[in-house]
KEGU-529116 format. One record per residue (C-alpha): y, z negated, x. Coordinates in steps of 0.25 Angstrom, whole numbers, m for minus. Layout:
<atoms>
ATOM north    up  east
ATOM     Y     Z     X
...
</atoms>
This chain:
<atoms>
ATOM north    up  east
ATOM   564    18  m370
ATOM   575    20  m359
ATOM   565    13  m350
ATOM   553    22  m353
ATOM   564    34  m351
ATOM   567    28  m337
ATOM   553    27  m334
ATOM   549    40  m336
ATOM   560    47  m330
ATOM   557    38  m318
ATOM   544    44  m318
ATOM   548    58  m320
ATOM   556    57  m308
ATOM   545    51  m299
ATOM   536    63  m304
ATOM   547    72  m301
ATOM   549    68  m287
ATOM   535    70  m283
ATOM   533    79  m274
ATOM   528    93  m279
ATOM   513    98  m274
ATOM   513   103  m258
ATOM   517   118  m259
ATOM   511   126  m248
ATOM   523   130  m237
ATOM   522   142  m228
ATOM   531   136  m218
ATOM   521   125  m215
ATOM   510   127  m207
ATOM   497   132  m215
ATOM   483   138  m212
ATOM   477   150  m220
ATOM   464   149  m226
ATOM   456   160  m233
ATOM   445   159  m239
ATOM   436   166  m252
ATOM   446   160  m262
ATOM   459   164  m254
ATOM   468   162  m245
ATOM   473   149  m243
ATOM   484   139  m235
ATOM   482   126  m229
ATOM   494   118  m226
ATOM   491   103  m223
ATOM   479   100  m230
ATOM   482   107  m243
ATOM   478   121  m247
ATOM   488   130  m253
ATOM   483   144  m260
ATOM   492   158  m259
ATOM   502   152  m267
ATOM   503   141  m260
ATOM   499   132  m272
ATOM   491   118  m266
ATOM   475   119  m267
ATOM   476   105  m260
ATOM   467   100  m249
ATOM   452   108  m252
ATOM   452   124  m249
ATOM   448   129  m260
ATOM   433   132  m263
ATOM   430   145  m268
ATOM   416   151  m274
ATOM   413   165  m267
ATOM   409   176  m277
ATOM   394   179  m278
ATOM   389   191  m280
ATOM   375   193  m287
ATOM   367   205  m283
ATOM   354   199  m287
ATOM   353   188  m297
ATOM   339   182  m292
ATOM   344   182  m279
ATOM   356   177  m278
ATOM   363   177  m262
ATOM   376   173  m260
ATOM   385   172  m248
ATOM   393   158  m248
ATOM   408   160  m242
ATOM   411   159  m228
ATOM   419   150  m221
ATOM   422   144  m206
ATOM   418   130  m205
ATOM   435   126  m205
ATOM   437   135  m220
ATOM   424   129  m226
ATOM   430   123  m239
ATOM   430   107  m240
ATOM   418   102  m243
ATOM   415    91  m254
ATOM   408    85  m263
ATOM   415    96  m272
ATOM   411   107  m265
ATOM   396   101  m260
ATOM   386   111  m261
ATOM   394   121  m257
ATOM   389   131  m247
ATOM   397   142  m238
ATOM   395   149  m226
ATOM   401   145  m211
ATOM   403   155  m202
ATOM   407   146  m190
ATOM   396   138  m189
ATOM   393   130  m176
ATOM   384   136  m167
ATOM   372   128  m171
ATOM   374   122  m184
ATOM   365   110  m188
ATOM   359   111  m203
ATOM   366   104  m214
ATOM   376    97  m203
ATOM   390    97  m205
ATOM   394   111  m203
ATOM   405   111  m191
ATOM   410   127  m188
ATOM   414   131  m176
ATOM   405   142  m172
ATOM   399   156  m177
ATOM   387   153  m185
ATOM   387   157  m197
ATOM   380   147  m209
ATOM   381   141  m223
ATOM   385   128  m225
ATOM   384   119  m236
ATOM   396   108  m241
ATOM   388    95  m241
ATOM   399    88  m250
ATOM   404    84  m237
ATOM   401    93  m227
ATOM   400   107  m225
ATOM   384   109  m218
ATOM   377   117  m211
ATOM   366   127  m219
</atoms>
């Protein structure tokens, strides 16, 4: 029994020790990122929300609301990003469509999709990629 006893409080004490999760420092250098579902704070790799609370490593993905004006004819309008604030594609978020508004200057259909100029076009997450629609 006093050996089980030791054991344990051996353990609590390693679990106790453990560092706590990474808590978002002003201090540190961070970038600001806004987006449809807020404002956000990258630090490192991980992403922090407003009250500094760890999201991890992904951007969060948000769904824009849609409005219906006509239920047989449905138009929406996917949510706009540059090329750098497109959320991370993945298998997770395959399928995914959005639209760039920095599109190179003479985007090649279903290529990756590369930013760095002013056209505006949708783009599709492959799994992998984001292309170009």
């Amino acid at each position: 029994m006093k050996k089980a006893l030791l054991s344990l409080l051996a353990f609590v004490s390693i679990i106790c020790s453990l560092p706590a999760h990474a808590q978002f420092n002003p201090s540190n250098g961070f970038q600001t990122i806004s987006n449809q579902c807020g404002t956000f704070f990258l630090q490192g790799t991980t992403y922090y929300n407003a009250q500094g609370t760890s999201l991890g490593s992904t951007l969060p993905v948000c769904v824009p609301s849609v409005t219906v004006q006509n239920a047989s004819a449905l138009i929406y309008i996917p949510a706009k990003y540059t090329n750098a604030t497109l959320p991370a594609c993945s298998s997770a978020t395959s399928g995914m469509v959005a639209i760039e508004t920095d599109g190179a200057a003479s985007p090649v259909y279903n290529a990756t999709a590369t930013g760095g100029g002013t056209v505006v076009l949708t783009v599709v997450c492959n799994g992998t990629n984001w292309t170009n629609h």
